[in-house]
Every structure is written in structure tokens, then in C-alpha cells.
C-alpha positions as CSV (number, residue, x, y, z in Angstrom):
1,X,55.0,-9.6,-37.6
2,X,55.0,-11.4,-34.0
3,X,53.6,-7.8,-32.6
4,X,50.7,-7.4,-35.7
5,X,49.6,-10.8,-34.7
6,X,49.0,-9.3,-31.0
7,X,47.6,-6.6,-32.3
8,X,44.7,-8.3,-34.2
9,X,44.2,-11.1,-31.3
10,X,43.7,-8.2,-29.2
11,X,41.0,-6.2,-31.3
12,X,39.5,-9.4,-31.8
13,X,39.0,-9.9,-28.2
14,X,37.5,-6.2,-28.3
15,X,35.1,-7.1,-31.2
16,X,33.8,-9.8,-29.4
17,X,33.1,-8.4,-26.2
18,X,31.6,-5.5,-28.0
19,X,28.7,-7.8,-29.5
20,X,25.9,-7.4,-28.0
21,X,24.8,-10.6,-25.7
22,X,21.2,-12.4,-26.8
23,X,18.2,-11.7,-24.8
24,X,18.0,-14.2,-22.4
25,X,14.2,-16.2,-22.9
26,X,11.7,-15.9,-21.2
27,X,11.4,-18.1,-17.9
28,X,8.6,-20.7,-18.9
29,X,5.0,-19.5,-17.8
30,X,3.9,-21.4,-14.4
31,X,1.5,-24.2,-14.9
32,X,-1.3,-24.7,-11.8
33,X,-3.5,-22.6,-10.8
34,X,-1.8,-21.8,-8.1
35,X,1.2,-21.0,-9.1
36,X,-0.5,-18.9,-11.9
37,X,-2.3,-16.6,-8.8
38,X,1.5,-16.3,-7.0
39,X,2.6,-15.6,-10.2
40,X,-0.2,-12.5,-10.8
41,X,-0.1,-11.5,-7.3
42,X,3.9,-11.2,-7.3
43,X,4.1,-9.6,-10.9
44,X,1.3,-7.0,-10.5
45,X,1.9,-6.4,-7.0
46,X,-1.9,-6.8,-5.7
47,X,-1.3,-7.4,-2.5
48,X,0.7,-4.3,-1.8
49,X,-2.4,-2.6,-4.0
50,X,-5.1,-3.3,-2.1
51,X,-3.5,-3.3,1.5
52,X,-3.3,0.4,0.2
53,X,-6.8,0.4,-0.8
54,X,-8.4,-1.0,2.3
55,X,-6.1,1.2,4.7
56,X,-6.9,4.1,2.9
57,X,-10.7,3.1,3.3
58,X,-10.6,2.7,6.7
59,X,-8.4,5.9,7.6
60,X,-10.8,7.7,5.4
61,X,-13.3,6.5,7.9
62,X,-11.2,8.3,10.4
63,X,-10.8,11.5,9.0
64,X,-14.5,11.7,8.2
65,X,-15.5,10.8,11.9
66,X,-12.8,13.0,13.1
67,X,-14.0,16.0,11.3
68,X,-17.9,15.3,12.0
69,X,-17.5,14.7,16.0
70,X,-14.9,17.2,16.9
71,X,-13.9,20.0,14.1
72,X,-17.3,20.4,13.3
73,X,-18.2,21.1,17.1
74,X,-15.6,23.3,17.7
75,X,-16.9,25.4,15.2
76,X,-20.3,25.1,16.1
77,X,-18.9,26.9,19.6
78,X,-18.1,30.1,17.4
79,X,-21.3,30.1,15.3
80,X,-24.6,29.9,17.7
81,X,-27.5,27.4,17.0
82,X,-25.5,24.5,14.8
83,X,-25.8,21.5,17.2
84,X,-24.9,18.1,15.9
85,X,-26.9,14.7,17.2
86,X,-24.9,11.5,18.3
87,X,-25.6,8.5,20.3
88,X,-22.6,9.1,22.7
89,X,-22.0,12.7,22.6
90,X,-20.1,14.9,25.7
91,X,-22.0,18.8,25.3
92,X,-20.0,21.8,26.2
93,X,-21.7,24.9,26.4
94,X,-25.0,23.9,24.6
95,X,-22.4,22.2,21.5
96,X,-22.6,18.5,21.5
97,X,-18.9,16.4,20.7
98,X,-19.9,13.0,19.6
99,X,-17.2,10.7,21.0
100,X,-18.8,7.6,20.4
101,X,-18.6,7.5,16.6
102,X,-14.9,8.2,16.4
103,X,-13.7,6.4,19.5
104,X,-15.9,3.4,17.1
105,X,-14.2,4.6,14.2
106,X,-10.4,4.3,15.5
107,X,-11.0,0.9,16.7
108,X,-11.8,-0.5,13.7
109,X,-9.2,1.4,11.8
110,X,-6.4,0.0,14.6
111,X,-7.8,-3.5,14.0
112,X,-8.0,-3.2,10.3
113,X,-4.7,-1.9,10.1
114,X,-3.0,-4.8,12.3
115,X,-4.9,-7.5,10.1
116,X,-3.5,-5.9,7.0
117,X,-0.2,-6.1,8.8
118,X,-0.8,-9.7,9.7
119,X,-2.0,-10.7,5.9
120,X,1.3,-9.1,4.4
121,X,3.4,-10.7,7.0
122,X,2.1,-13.7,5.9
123,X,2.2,-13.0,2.3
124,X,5.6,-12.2,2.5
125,X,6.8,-15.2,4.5
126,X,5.1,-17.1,1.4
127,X,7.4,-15.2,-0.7
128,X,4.5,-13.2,-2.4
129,X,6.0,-9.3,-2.3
């Protein structure tokens, strides 16, 4: 009988590990207006959204200036009469390069891009991820 008794305390310990645990509640909403924005910005993950969005801008910027200044040229050396106008511009055999716009345009995307930098550093020494 000893080893029945066993038995059962043993399934019994089974059963109730089995069950399955309640859902732990929900951690109380934060009350302040500014915990509510660290509370947005940490569950929706803005700041990691937009410091996409404004790099993306700016190395858009780059690309574009890239393409217009110098790919654009160099083709204009293999098709005779496309010229292109710029402010600061370098010509080469009658086909004007236009430094000045992209040489404008990488500056501002390397000082965008280090005050992005700078602002998530920040942000996650705040303990906003």
C-alpha cells in the first residue's frame, strides 16, 4: 500500500506542474507625461524609426547628388552635346563634373549621420532603446 501511496503523491506532483501557470497582469500603465513619452518611445521603438528615416533622407541626398554630378557626366562623355550646369563644376573635354553639389551633399550627410549617432547615444544612456 506504502508504494500506491508513492505512486499517487508522485502523479500528483505531475498534475500540478502540468497546470498551466496564470498570465501574469499587466505592469500598471505609467502616470506623467513623461513617463507616458518613454513609455511610447520604448514600446514602439520611434527613435530607432526615425533615425532610419532621417538617415535614409539624407543618404538619399547623396545618391541623388552622386548620380547628377558624376554618373551623369561620365555618360555625357560618350554621348556628344549633354552638358550639365553647376556652380562649382571641374569640365573635361567640353563635359562639366559638378563637384560642388556633392562635396555639399556628403558634408551634410556626415554631420547628419554623427548627430543621429549622438541623439541615440543619448537616448540609450536614458534607457530609451
Amino acid at each position: 500500500m506504502a508504494k500506491d501511496d508513492e505512486i499517487l503523491e508522485e502523479l500528483r506532483k505531475i498534475r500540478t506542474l502540468l497546470e498551466p501557470k496564470p498570465a501574469p497582469a499587466a505592469p500598471p500603465a505609467p502616470k506623467g507625461l513623461w513617463a507616458e513619452f518613454m513609455d511610447f518611445i520604448s514600446k514602439f521603438k520611434v527613435l530607432g524609426l526615425a533615425a532610419g528615416f532621417i538617415i535614409a533622407l539624407y543618404l538619399g541626398n547623396l545618391v541623388l547628388a552622386l548620380v547628377k554630378d558624376f554618373i551623369l557626366p561620365a555618360i555625357g562623355l560618350a554621348i556628344p552635346g549633354m552638358k550639365d550646369m553647376a556652380t562649382y563644376a571641374v569640365t573635361v573635354m567640353s563635359q562639366v563634373f559638378g563637384i560642388g553639389d556633392f562635396l555639399v551633399a556628403l558634408i551634410t550627410f556626415i554631420i547628419v549621420a554623427f548627430v543621429v549617432f549622438l541623439i541615440v547615444k543619448v537616448a540609450k544612456r536614458w534607457g530609451m532603446e
